[in-house]
N, C-alpha and C positions, 0 to 999 in steps of 0.2 A: 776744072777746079770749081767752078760757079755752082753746075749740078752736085759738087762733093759738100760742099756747105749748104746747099739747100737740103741735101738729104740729113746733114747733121743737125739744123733747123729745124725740121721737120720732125727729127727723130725725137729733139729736144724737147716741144712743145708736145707730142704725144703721150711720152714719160711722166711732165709735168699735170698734162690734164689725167693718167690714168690715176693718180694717188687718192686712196680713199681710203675712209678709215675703217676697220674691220669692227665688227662687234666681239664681246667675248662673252660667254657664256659662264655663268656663276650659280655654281648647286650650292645644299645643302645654306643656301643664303653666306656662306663664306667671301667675304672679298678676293676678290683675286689678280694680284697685280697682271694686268693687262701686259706691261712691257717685257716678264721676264716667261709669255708665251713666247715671245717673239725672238729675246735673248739670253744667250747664256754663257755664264761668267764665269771665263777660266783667268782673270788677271796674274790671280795666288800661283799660276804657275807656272813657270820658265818654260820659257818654250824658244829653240835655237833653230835655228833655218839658214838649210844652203840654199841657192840664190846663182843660178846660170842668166846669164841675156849677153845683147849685142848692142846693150848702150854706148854709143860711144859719142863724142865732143865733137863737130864739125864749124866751120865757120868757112865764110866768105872773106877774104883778105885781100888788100890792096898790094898788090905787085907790080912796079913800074908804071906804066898804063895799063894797065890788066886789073881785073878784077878775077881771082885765083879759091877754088875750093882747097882748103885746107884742114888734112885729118889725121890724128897721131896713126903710130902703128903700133895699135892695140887690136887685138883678136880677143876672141870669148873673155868675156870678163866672169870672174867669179864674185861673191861674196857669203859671209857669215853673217849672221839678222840676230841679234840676240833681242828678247821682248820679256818683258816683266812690265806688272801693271803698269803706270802711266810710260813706261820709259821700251824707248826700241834707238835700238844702236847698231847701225850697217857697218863694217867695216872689208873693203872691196879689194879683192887679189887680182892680179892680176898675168894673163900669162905668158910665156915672155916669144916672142915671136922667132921662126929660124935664121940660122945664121945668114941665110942667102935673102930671106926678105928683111933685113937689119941691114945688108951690104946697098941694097935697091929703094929702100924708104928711110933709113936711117933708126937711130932708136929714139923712143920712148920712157919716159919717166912720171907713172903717175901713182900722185897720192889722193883719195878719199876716205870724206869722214861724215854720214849721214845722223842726225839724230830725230826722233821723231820725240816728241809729248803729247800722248796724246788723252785725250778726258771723254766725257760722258757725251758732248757738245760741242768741244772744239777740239781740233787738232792742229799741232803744228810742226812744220820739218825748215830742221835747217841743215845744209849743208857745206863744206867749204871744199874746195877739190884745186889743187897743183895738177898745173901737168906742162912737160915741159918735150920737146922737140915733134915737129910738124915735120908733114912732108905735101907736097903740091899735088892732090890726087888726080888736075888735072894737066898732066906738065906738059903733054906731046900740044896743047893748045899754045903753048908758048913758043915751044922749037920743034918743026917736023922731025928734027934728026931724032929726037927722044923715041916718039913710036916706035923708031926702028928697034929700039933696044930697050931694056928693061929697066932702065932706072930711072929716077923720078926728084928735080929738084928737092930741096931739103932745106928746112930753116931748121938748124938743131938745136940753137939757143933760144928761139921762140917759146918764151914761157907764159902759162896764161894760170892767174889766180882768182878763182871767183870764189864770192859766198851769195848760196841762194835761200829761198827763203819761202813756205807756201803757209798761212793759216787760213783754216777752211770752219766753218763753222752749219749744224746742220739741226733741222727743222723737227722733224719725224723723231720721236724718242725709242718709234718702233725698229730703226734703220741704227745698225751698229755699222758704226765708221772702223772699231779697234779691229770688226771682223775681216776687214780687206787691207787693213794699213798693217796690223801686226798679230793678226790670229788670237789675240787673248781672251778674244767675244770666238762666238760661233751664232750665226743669225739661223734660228730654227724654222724661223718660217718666211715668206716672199713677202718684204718691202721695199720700200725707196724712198727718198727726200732728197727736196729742195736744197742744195749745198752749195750757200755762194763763199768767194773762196779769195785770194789777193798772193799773187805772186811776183817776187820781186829778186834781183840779181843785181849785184856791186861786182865789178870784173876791172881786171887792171891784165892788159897784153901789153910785154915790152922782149926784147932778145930778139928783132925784126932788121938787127945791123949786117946778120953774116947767110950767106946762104950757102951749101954743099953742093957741090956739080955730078954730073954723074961717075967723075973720075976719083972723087973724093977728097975734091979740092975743095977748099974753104973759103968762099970770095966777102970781102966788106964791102958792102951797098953804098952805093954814096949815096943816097935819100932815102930814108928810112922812117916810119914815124911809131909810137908808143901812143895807146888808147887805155881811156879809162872813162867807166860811165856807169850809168845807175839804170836799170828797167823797170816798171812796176805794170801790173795788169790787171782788174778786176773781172772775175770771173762769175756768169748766171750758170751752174751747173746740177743737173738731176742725175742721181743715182738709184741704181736698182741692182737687185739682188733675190733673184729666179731658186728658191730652195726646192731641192725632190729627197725626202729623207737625208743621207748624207750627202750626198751632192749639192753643189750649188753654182750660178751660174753668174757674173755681175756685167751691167751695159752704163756708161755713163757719156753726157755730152756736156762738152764747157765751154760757149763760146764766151768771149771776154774782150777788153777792150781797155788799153793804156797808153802810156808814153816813153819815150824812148830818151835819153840823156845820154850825149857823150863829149870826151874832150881830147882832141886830136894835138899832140905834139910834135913837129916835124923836125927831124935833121940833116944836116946835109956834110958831109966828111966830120962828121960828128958835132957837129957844131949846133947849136939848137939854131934853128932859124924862121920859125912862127906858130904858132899856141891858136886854137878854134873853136868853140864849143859847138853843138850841133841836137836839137829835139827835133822827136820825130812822134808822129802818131800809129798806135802798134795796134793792128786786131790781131784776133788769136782764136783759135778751136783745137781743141783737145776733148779726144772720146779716148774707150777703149773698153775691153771685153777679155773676161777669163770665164775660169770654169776652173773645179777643185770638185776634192773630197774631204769631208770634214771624219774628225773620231776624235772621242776624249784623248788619246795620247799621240797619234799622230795626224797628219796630211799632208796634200800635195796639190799640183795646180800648174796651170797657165795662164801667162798676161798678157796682153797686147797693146799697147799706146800708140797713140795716133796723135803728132803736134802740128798744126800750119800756122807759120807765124806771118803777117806782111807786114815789112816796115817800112813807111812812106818815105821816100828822100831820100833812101842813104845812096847816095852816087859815090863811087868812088871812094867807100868807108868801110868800116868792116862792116859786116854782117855775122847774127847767128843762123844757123843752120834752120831754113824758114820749112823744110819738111821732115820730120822725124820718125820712124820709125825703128818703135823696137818690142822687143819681145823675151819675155823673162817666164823661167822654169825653176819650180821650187818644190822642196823637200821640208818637211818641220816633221818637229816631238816634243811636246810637253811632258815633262816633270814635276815633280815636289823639287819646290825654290829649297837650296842648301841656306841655313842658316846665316853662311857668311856674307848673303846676299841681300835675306828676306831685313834682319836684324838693323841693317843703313837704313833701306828702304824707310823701315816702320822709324824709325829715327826724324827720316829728312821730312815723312807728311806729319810728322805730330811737330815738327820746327815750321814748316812751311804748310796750314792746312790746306791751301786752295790746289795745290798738287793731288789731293785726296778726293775722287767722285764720290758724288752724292749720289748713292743707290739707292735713297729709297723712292 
């Protein structure tokens, strides 16, 4: 792991020192806005996007004296992207797993809801996501007789509510952020910028009283506990974006650094029986890399992310999923916005101007 963050270091500071500014060239003594060589603005048009990956929610969780990986059972996730100037709105399908792996992990229940805003400068995503029954993905670690056979502890009432939260803010006027967050730019030619960035997560896990056995028995825990806590992280991250006519290619590194907050409520045959809070100090790196083709009316694309999270202390506490990867495949098409769309729109930025980029 030490070489993996050295080489994200490394890659980091590389990115950083190659940023130089281009000269541009001006006939006929015409001004020529330098930034719209670079960028080009399709905000004005709706543009909708399917959305395949293998995101999915893991944590670390307390089980008895064990400390237990725990993951719904959720398979390919879908979703729909809608993006109009400042505004993009995911909304995620999800698909429903078979009856025999339902009988062996239990089921699943999830809801999300992504929003992004994003501007000329800054971006920002919020999202809030339910999701409610786990199953133990490591359970033969608990009882060898499990290996033997196919099913898998299960907390079915374990339900976990978070709302997450990224604003990222970016240096380079050359470097279109809407071109990778929501497609309504298309970056014409190869830049990058400086993009430091702040992410942060409120989560509340509680439904950790009952657990299912492999026979489909229901058992109540006599010590159980309910967490709830706050994350924040500050992030130093360079962006780049590799253009070959329509093609383009993007590499980003973000290592970061924040804190950790949480507060442990214990019971025992249901009875509350002692309250704990617990801070902890959080590093972080996150990269990732796609590739796409761009066209006035449509495109397409692969993503890659890459998360290492370490959180100092937490013994015997939950944890988030301290390695992530995932990887996401996308379809889009812009159109002419229908009036029943464009009409709010032009409404909400003449109420709310600062909603409205400044293009010139």
């Amino acid at each position: 792991m030490k070489y993996l963050c050295l080489f994200f270091t490394v890659f980091y500071i590389s990115l950083l020192a190659a940023q130089e500014d281009v000269k541009v060239e001006v006939q006929d003594s015409i001004a020529v806005n330098e930034k719209d060589l670079f960028i080009a603005d399709y905000s004005n048009r709706l543009n909708i996007k399917f959305e395949v990956s293998n995101e999915i929610q893991k944590y670390f969780f307390p089980y008895n004296e064990n400390i237990v990986e725990i993951v719904p059972n959720i398979g390919i996730r879908y979703a729909l992207v809608f993006n109009y100037r400042f505004l993009s709105v995911r909304l995620g399908i999800r698909s429903n797993p078979s009856k025999e792996s339902q009988e062996e992990k239990g089921e699943s229940d999830l809801f999300q809801l992504s929003v992004k805003l994003l501007f000329d400068k800054w971006a920002h995503r919020f999202t809030y996501t339910r999701l409610q029954g786990f199953y133990v993905k490591n359970s033969d670690d608990l009882d060898p007789i499990i290996s033997e056979g196919s099913y898998y502890v299960q907390f079915p009432d374990l339900t976990t509510h978070a709302f997450s939260g990224t604003s990222t803010y970016k240096f380079n006027d050359k470097y279109s952020i809407k071109a990778s967050q929501s497609q309504t730019e298309i970056q014409l030619k190869s830049a990058g910028s400086f993009m430091p960035s702040v992410d942060y997560w409120i989560y509340l896990f509680d439904g950790a009283d009952k657990i299912t056995d492999g026979e489909g028995n229901e058992i109540d825990r006599l010590i159980y506990s309910d967490h709830k806590g706050f994350d924040a992280v500050f992030n130093m991250g360079y962006y780049y974006t590799f253009v070959l006519k329509k093609w383009y290619a993007n590499v980003y590194a973000a290592p970061g650094i924040g804190f950790s907050f949480v507060n442990v409520e214990t019971y025992e045959n249901d009875n509350f029986t002692e309250q704990f809070n617990q801070s902890d100090f959080v590093f972080s790196i996150q990269s990732g890399a796609g590739i796409g083709y761009n066209s006035d009316k449509y495109y397409f694309g692969a993503n890659y992310l890459y998360r290492f999270t370490d959180e100092k202390g937490k013994v015997g506490d939950l944890n988030f999923q301290t390695i992530r990867n995932s990887f996401f495949v996308f379809f889009g098409y812009r159109f002419k916005a229908p009036k029943t769309l464009s009409k709010p729109v032009d409404y909400i930025e003449k109420k709310v101007p600062i909603l409205k980029d400044d293009k010139k």
